[in-house]
C-alpha positions in Angstrom: 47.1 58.9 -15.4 44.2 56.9 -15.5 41.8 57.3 -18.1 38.2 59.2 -18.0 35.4 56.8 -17.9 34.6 57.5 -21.5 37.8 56.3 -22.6 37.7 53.4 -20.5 34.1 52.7 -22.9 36.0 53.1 -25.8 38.2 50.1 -24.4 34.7 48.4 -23.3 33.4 48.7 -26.7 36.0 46.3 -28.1 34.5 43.4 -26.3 31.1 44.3 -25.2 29.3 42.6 -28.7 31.8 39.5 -28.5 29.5 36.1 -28.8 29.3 33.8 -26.4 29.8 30.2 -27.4 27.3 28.5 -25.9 24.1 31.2 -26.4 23.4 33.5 -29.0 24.0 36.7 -27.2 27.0 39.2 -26.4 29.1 38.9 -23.8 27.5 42.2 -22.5 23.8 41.1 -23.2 25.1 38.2 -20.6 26.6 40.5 -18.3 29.7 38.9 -18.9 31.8 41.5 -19.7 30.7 45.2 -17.8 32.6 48.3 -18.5 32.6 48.5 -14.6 35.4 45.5 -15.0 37.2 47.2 -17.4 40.3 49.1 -15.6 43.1 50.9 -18.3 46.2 52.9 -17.0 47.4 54.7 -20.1 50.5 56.0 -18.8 51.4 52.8 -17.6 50.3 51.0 -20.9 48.0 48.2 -19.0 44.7 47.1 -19.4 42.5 44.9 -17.1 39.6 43.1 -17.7 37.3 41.1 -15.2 34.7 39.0 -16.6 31.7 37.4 -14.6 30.5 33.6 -16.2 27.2 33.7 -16.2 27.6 30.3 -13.6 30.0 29.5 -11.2 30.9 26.3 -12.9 31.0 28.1 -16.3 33.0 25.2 -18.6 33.6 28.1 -21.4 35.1 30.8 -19.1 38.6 29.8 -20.7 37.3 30.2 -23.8 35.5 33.3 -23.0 38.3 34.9 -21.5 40.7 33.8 -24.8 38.3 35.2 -26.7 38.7 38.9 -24.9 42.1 38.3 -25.0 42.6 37.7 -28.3 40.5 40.7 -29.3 42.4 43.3 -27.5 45.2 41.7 -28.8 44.3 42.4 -32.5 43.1 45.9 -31.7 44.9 47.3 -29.1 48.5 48.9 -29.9 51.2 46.5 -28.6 52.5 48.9 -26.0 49.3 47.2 -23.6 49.9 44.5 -21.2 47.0 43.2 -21.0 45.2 41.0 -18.3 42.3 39.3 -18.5 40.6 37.9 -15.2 37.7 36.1 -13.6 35.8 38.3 -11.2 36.5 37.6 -7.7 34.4 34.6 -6.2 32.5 34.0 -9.5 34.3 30.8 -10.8 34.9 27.4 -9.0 38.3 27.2 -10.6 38.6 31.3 -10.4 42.4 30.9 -10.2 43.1 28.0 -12.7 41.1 30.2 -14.9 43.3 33.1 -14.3 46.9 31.4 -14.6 45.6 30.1 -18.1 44.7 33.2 -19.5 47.8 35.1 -18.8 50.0 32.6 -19.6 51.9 33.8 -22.8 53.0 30.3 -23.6 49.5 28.8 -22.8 48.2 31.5 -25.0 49.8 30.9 -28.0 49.5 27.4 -28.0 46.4 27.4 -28.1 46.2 30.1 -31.0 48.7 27.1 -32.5 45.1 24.9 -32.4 43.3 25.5 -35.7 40.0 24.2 -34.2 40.2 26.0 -30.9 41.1 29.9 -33.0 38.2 28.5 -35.1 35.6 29.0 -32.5 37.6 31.8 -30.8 36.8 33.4 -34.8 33.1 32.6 -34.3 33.3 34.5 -31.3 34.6 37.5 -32.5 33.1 37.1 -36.2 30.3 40.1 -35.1 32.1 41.4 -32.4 33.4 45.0 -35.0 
């Protein structure tokens, strides 16, 4: 069963006021993240998340996209698989991207770097 699109801004709203770390505005004030992207399966447990870098050469969409990551991790009940993607033909290293952010060992090696979960902190310090 897939959920109603209210729902599915419920999920949305968990990342919509995440910062981005190079300007000072949200990831939705960016048009980064867009509850459009968002796509959640209930029954199925999974979410999906497509984010748009605000350039095709975007050096921060890793970050960006850990940053999401990491926020649906920390307030999503563990029963979600969780993807997190680059929109289709938005990035110059769109699949790079993609393999790093749903890479469970990549993942929590980098939550392993104090200075890296530092700025993902940042990110997410407003984000409630």
């Amino acid at each position: 069963m897939l959920l109603t699109p209210l729902t599915l801004w419920k999920f949305f709203d968990l990342i919509r006021k995440i910062n981005d770390p190079e300007h000072p505005l949200t990831l939705e004030q960016l048009n980064v993240a867009q509850s459009q992207l968002v796509e959640v399966n209930d029954q199925s447990n999974f979410v999906k998340v497509f984010f748009t870098p605000t350039v095709p050469h975007c050096s921060m969409a890793t970050l960006i996209g850990l940053c999401i990551r990491v926020k649906l991790l920390w307030s999503l009940p563990s029963r979600f698989k969780v993807d997190i993607m680059v929109t289709p033909g938005t990035h110059i290293s769109e699949t790079a991207v993609n393999k790093q952010l749903n890479d469970k060992e990549r993942i929590a090696a980098a939550l392993e770097n104090n200075q890296l979960l530092g700025v993902v902190n940042q990110c997410l310090k407003n984000s409630d």
